[in-house]
VMD Tcl script that draws the C-alpha trace (Angstrom):
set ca {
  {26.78 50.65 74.84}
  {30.59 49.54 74.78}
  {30.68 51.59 78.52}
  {28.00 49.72 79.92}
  {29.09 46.27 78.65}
  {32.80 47.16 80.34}
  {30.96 47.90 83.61}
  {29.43 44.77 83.69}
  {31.97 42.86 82.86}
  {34.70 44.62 85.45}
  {31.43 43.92 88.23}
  {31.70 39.93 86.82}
  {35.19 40.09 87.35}
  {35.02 41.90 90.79}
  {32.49 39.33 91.81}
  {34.41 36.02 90.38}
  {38.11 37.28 92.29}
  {35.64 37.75 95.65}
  {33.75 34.98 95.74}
  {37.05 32.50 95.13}
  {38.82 34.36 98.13}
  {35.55 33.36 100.31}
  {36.22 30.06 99.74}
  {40.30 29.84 100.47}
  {40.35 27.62 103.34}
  {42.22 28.93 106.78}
  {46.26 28.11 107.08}
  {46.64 25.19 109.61}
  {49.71 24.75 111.99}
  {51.56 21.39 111.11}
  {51.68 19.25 114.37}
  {55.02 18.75 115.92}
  {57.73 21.11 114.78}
  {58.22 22.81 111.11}
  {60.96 24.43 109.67}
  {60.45 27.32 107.31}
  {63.17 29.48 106.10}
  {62.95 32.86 104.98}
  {65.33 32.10 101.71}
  {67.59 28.65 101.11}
  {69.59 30.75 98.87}
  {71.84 34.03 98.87}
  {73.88 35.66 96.85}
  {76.92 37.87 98.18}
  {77.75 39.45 94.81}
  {81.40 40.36 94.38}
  {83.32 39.74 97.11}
  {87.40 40.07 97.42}
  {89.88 37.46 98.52}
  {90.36 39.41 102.09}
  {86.58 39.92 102.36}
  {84.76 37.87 104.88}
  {81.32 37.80 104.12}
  {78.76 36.68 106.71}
  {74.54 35.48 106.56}
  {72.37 35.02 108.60}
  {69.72 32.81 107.22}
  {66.58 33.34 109.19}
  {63.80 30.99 109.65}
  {60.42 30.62 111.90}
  {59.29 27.69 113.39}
  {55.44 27.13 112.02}
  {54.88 24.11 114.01}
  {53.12 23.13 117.29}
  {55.69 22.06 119.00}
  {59.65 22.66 119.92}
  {62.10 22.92 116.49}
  {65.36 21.79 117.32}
  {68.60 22.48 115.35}
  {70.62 19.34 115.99}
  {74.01 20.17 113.54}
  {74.98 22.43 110.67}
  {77.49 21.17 108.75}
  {79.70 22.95 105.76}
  {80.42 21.50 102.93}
  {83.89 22.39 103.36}
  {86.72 24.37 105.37}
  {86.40 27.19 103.56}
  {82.41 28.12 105.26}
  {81.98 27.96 108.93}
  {78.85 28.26 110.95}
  {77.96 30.78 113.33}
  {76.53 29.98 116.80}
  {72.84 29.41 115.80}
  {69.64 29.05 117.47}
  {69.35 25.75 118.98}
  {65.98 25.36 120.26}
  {63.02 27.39 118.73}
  {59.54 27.60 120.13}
  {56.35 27.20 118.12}
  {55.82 30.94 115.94}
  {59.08 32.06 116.78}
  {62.27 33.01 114.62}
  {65.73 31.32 114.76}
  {68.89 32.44 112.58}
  {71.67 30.33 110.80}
  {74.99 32.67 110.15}
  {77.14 31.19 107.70}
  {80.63 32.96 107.36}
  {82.69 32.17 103.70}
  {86.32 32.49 103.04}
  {87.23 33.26 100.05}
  {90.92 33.82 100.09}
  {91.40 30.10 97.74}
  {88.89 31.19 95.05}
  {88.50 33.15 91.90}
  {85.46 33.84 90.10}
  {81.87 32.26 90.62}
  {81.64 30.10 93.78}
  {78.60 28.02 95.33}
  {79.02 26.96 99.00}
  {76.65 25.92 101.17}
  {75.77 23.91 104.74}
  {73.39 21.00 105.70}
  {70.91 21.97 108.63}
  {69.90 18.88 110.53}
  {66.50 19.37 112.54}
  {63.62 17.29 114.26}
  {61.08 18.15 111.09}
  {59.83 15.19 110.30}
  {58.78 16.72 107.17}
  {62.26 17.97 106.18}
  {65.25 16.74 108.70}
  {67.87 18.15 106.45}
  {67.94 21.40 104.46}
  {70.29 22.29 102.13}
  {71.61 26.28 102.53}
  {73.46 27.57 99.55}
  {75.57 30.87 99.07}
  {76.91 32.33 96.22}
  {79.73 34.55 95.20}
  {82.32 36.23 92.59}
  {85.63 35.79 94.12}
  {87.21 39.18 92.53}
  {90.66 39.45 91.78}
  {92.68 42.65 90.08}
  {94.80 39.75 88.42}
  {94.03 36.08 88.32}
  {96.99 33.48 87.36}
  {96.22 29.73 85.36}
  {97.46 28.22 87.21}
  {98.38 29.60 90.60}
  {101.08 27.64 91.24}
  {103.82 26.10 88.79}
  {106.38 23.68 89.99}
  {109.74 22.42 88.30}
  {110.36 19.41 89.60}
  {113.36 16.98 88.51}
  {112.65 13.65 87.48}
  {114.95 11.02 86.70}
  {115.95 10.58 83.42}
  {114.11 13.45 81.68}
  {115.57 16.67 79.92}
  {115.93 19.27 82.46}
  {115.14 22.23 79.82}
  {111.35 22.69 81.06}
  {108.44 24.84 79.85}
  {105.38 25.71 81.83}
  {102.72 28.51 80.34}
  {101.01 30.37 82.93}
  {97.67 32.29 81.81}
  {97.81 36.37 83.35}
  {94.23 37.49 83.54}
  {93.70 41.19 83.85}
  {90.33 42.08 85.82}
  {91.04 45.63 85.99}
  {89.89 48.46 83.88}
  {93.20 49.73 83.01}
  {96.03 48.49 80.98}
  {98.81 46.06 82.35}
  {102.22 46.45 81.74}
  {103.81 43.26 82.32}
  {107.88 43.78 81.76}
  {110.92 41.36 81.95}
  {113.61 42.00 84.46}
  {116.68 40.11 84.91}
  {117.43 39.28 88.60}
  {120.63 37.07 89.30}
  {119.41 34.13 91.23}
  {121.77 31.01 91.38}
  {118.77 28.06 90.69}
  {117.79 29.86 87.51}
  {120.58 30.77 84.80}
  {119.72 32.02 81.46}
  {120.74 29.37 78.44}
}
mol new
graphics top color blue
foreach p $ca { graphics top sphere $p radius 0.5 }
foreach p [lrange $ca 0 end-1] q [lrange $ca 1 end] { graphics top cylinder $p $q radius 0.2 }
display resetview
């Protein structure tokens, strides 16, 4: 009895997830061009300070008419744009490479680049990378200066943060090297 009420209920079922797929109306192109991408959003991983990573960001044109990639623009020096499809014809694909530098960062970055188009639905899209800038050691901060300023003690202090990112022990030791602009007291 328990069988025969399953049976019936998995034919219900079966009958309920075919009849609502009848009744899904068919996709319709968008007049004039439309953008779609693939993904807005990708993530290199790890990536070194000599590493230049490159994506492509790929996306189809789902409109009726021609899709035109007017500008990309970076959201700073440190991600260029590739040459990228300029022109894209209704149901055909287009690419976006976006290059990073990471040789200024350390640890998790977000980057990105505006895409200006002739969707009137969506003239600009936002394209984001990320990535962990990995270093073996990472100094806070990377630069210290000692600067004299006028009427101010010249005995100075500045603390600088060593970060270890590798697996094995540092050894960090002092050495005394002679140079004439720094004296011990």
């Amino acid at each position: 009895m328990c069988l025969a009420f399953m049976k019936l209920r998995l034919s219900s079922l079966i009958l309920v997830v075919v009849g609502q797929g009848a009744l899904a109306a068919p996709a319709s192109t968008p007049a004039g061009p439309c953008i779609r991408f693939c993904e807005t959003s990708f993530n290199f991983e790890k990536v070194q300070p000599t590493d230049t990573p490159r994506h492509d960001f790929v996306f189809t044109n789902v409109g009726n008419a021609l899709l035109e990639i007017t500008d990309v623009r970076p959201i700073c020096g440190c991600t260029t744009a590739g040459v990228w499809d300029r022109q894209v014809p209704p149901g055909k694909t287009g690419r976006i490479p976006l290059q990073f530098n990471p040789a200024n960062f350390s640890g998790p970055t977000s980057k990105g680049a505006t895409v200006i188009c002739n969707d009137a639905a969506q003239s600009s899209i936002y394209l984001q990378f990320q990535a962990t800038v990995w270093r073996p050691m990472d100094l806070q901060p990377q630069h210290v200066y000692f600067l004299p300023v006028e009427d101010e003690a010249a005995n100075e202090t500045k603390v600088v943060r060593i970060v270890s990112n590798m697996e094995e022990a540092v050894v960090l030791e002092t050495r005394f090297r002679p140079v004439h602009c720094f004296r011990p007291s």
